[in-house]
N, C-alpha and C positions, 0 to 999 in steps of 0.2 A: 437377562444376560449381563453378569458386570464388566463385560469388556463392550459392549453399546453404550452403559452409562460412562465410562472410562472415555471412549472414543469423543461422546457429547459433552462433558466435560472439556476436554483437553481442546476442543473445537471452540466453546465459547469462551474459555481463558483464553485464546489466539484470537480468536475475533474480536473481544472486548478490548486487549491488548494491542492489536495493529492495524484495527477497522480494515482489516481487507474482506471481502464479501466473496465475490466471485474465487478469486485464486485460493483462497484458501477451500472454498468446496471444494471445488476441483482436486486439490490435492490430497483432501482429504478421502475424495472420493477413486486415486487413484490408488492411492493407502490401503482403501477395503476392496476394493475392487467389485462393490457390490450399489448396484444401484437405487435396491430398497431403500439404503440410507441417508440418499441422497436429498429429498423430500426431507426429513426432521434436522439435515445439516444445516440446512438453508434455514430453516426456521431458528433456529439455535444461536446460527453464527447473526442474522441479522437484527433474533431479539439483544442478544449481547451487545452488539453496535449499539443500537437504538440508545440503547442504558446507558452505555459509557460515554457515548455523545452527547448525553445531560448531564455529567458529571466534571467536564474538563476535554481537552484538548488528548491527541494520540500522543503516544512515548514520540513517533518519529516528530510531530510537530514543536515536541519540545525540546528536540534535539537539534532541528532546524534554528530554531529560534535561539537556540542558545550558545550555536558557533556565528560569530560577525561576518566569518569568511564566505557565507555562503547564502549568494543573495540571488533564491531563483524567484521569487515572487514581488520586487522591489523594480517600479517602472523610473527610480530615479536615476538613469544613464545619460551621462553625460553629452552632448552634443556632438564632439567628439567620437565618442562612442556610437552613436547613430550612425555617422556618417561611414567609419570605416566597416561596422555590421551590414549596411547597406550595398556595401561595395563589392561583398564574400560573395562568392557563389561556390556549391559542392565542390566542384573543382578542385579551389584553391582550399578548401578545409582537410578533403579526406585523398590521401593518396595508398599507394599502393605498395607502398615501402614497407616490409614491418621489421 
């Protein structure tokens, strides 16, 4: 059937592409709404991973990396910044206002 090889295709060009493993079967699998093909997605999407993770870093890791603005992985906060993060509780972050 070419719309199976189409489906595994277009799976592991997304897999290899945004290293997502789980969410992307998932949606794939809500896409076909068939569970047979759940079993060769998995297989597909994580051989795809596997490869592309010997190849280089994800599109989004290189787009992390490439804006200054955005620094979720960087433990270099200032003391300052310690102190007032410490002080937060839910409360005072999320209100009820929108």
């Amino acid at each position: 059937h070419p719309g199976v090889y189409a489906l595994m295709g277009a799976a592991g060009a997304l897999g290899g592409f945004s290293r997502m493993t789980i969410s992307l079967a998932v949606i794939f699998l809500e896409i076909t709404n068939n569970m047979y093909l759940l079993l060769p997605l998995m297989l597909v999407i994580m051989t795809s991973k596997t490869i592309a993770d010997r190849f280089g870093p994800s599109v989004y890791d290189i787009v992390l990396e490439s804006n200054p603005d955005i620094h979720l992985l960087e433990d270099g906060l200032d003391e300052d910044h310690h102190i007032v993060l410490e002080g937060l509780t839910v409360h005072d972050v999320c209100t009820a206002e929108v």
